[in-house]
C-alpha positions as CSV (number, residue, x, y, z in Angstrom):
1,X,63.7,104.7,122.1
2,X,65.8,103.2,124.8
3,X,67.0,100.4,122.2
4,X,67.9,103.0,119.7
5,X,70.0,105.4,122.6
6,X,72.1,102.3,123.9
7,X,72.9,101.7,120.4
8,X,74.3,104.7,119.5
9,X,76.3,104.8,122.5
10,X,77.7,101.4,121.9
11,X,78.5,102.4,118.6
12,X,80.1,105.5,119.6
13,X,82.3,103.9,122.2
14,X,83.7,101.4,119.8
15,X,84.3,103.7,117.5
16,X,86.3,106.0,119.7
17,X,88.0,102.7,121.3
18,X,89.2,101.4,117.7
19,X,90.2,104.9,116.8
20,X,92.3,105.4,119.8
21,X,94.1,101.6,119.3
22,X,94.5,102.7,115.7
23,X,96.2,106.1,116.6
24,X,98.5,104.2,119.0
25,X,99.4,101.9,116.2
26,X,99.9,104.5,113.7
27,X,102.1,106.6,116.3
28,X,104.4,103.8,117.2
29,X,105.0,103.0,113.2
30,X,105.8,107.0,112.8
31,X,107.7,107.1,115.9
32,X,109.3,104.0,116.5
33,X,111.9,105.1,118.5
34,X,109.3,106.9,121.6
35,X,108.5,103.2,122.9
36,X,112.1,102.0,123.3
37,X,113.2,105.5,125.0
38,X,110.1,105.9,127.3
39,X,110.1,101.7,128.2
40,X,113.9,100.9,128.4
41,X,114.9,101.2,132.1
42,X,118.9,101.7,131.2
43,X,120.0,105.0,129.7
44,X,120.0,105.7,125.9
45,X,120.9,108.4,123.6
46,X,117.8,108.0,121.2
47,X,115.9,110.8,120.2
48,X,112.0,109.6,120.5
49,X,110.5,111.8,117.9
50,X,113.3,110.9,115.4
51,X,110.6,109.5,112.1
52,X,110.7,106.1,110.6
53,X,111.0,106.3,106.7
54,X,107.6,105.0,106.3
55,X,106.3,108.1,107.6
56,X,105.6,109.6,104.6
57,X,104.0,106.7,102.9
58,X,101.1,105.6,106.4
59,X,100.3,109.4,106.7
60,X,99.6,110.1,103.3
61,X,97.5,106.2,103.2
62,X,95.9,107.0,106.8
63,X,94.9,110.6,105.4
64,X,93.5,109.1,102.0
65,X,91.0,106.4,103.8
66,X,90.0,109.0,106.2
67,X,88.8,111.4,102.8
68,X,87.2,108.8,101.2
69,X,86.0,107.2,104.5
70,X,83.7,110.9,105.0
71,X,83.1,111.1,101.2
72,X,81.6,108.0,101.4
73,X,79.5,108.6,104.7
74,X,78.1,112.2,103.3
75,X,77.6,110.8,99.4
76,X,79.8,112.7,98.3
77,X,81.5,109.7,96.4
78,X,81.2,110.2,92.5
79,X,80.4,107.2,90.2
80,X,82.0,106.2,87.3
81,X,79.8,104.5,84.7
């Protein structure tokens, strides 16, 4: 039982750590600009929520995995024979 608890809550945490390092990574691709104008110590005129032009294209992939991702997990998926 003890076995069983400390795996799910190593499981959990890694999940939620790769899902936060993941959001980062897909933020920074959307918003490429936010880094430079929140980490460059001399003044700019960027805007840091202007969007990349691959916006479009990671949050309509990221969205896609995520639905099959919880189609798969509930059996959902349906099989083509």
């Amino acid at each position: 039982m003890h076995e069983e608890l400390h795996s799910k809550i190593v499981t959990y945490s890694t999940f939620l750590f790769t899902l936060g390092i993941v959001g980062i990574s897909i933020f920074s691709m959307i918003f490429p600009a936010f880094i430079i104008s929140t980490t460059y110590e001399f003044p700019n005129t960027l805007n840091p929520f202007e969007s990349s032009p691959w916006a479009i294209p990671i949050l309509s992939s990221t969205f896609s995995l995520l639905i099959i991702g919880y189609f798969y997990k509930e059996n959902l998926m349906i099989v083509v024979r």
